[in-house]
C-alpha positions in Angstrom: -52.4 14.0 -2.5 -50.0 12.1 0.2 -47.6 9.4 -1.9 -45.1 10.2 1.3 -44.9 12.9 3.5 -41.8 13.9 4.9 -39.5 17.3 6.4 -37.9 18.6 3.9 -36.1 21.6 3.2 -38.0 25.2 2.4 -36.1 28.1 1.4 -37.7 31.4 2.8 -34.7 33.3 1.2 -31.5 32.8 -0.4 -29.9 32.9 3.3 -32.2 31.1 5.2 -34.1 27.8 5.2 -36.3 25.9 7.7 -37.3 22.2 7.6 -41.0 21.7 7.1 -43.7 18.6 6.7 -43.9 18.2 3.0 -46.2 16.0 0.9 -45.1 13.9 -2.1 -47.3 12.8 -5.1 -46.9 11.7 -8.4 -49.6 11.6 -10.3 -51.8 13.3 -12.9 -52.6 17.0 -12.6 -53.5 20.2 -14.8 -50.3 21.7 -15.2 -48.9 24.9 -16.5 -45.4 26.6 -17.4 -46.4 30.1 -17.7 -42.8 32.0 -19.3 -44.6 35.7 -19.0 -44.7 34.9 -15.2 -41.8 32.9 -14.9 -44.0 30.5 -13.1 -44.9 27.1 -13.3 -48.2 26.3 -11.4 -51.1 22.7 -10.3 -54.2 22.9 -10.3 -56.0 20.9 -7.6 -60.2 20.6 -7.2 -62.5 20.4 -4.0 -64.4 17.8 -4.1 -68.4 18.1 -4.6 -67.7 21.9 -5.8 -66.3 23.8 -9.1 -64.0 25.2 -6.2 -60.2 24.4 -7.2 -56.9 25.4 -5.4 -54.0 27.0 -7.9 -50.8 26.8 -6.7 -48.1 29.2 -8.7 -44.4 28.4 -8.1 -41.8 31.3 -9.2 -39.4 30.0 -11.3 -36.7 31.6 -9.3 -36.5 31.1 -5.0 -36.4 35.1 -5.2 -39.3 35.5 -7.2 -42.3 35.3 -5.4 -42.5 39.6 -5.5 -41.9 39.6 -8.9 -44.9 36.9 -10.0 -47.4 39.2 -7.3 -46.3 42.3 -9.5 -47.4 40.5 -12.7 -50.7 38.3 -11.5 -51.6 42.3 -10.9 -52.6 42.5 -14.5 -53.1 39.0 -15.3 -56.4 37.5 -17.3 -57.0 34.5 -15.3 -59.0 32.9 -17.7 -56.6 32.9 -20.5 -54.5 31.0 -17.7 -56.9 28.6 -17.5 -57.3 27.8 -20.8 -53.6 26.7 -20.9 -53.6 24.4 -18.6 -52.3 20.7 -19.8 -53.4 17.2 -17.8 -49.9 16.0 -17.3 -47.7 13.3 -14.9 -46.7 15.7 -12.0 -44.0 15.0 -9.2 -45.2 17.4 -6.5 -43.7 18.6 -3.2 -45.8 20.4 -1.7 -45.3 21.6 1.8 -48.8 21.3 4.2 -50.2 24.6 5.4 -53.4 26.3 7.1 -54.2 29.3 8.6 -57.2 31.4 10.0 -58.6 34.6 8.9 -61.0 36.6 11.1 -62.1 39.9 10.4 -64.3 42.3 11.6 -66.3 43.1 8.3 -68.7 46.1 9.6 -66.5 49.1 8.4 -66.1 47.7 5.1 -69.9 47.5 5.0 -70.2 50.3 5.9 -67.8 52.3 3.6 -69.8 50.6 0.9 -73.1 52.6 2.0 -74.7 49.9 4.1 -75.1 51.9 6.9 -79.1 51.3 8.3 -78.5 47.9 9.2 -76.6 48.8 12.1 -79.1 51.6 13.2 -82.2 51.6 15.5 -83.6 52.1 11.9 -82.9 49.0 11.1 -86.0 46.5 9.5 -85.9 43.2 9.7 -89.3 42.7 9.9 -88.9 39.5 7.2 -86.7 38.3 9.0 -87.8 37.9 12.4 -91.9 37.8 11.7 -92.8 36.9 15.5 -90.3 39.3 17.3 -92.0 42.6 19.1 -88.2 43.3 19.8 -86.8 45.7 17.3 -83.4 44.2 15.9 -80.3 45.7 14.5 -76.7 44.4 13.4 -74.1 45.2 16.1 -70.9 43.6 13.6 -70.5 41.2 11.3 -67.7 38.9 11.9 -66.1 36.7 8.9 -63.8 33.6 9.6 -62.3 31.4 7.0 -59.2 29.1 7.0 -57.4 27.4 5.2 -56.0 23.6 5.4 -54.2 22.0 2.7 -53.0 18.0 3.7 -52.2 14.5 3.0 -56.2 14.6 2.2 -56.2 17.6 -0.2 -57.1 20.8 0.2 -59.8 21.2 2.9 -62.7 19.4 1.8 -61.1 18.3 -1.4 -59.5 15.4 -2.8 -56.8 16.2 -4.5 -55.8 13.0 -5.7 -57.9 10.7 -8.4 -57.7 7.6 -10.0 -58.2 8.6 -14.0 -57.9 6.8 -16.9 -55.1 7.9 -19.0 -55.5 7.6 -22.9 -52.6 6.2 -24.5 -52.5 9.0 -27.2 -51.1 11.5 -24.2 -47.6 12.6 -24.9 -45.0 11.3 -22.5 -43.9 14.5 -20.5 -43.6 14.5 -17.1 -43.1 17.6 -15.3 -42.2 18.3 -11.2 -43.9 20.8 -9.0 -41.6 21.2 -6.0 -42.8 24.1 -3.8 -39.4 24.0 -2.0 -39.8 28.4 -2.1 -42.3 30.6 -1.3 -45.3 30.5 -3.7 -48.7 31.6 -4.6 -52.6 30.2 -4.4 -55.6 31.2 -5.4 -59.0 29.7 -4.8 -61.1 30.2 -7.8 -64.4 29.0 -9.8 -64.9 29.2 -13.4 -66.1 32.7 -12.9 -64.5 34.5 -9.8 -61.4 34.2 -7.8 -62.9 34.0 -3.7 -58.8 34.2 -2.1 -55.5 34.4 -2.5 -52.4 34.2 -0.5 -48.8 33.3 -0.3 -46.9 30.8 1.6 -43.7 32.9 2.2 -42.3 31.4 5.7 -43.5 28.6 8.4 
């Protein structure tokens, strides 16, 4: 993704701004202006995977509330089928995080309950064991790390031949305000955040 990477100005808010590390690229991308949303948004892909990164930029510094209200009721497939392989300028600032959770009482709000009993079988499991097992938690850790090499894992940037037939109509991506990703497949979004402050 890295042409140049550089601090550069974010706006958390009208009133306040902070200087981050930002990445610069220009190059070829799927693209979308979605006016319903009063978005614009990239698509970048993970390499080896049909895992891509969405990135949706509000229109308006303000508006990141706003575009979560209406991705509420969105059809993210109809999205997709919008978007447009275009020349992109892009700032885009870098950012990871962690998530840890404890996932146990969701489990068990959803009815899987034995598993964490002396009832427990896990007999096909552990075939040797004269030691009768059970689950004491289940623990779930993810992050996140978009960088001058892409999104974690991912290269963000290609080489791609460009037919000559292509319209001429470069567009800019400049995440400068807080914004929206998703992580997605073809059939199932697996996370989504914001990037609101640093």
């Amino acid at each position: 993704m890295d042409d140049e990477t550089s601090d550069r100005i974010f706006y958390i808010n009208d009133n306040e701004t902070v200087k981050v590390p930002t990445m610069f690229a220009d190059n070829w991308y799927n693209y979308a202006d979605y006016e319903e949303l009063d978005a614009k948004a990239i698509e970048l892909f993970f390499e080896n995977t049909d895992l891509r990164m969405w990135f949706i930029l509000p229109n308006k510094r303000n508006g990141l509330y706003e575009l979560e209200q209406k991705l509420k009721g969105v059809d993210f497939d109809a999205l997709e089928k919008r978007w447009e392989w275009n020349s992109v300028t892009v700032n885009l600032p870098k950012f990871g995080f962690e998530f840890d959770t404890d996932l146990k009482p969701y489990l068990l709000k959803l009815g899987i309950k034995t598993m964490f009993t002396d009832e427990a079988d896990f007999s096909n499991i552990f075939h040797e064991s004269p030691i009768s097992t059970r689950v004491s938690r289940v623990q779930h850790k993810a992050f996140i790390d978009v960088n001058e090499i892409g999104c974690e894992a991912a290269a963000a940037s290609v080489a791609v031949g460009v037919p000559m037939s292509l319209p001429w109509d470069p567009k800019t991506f400049i995440a400068d305000h807080p914004f929206v990703f998703i992580i997605r497949d073809p059939h199932a979004i697996y996370f989504t955040g914001h990037i609101a402050r640093f």
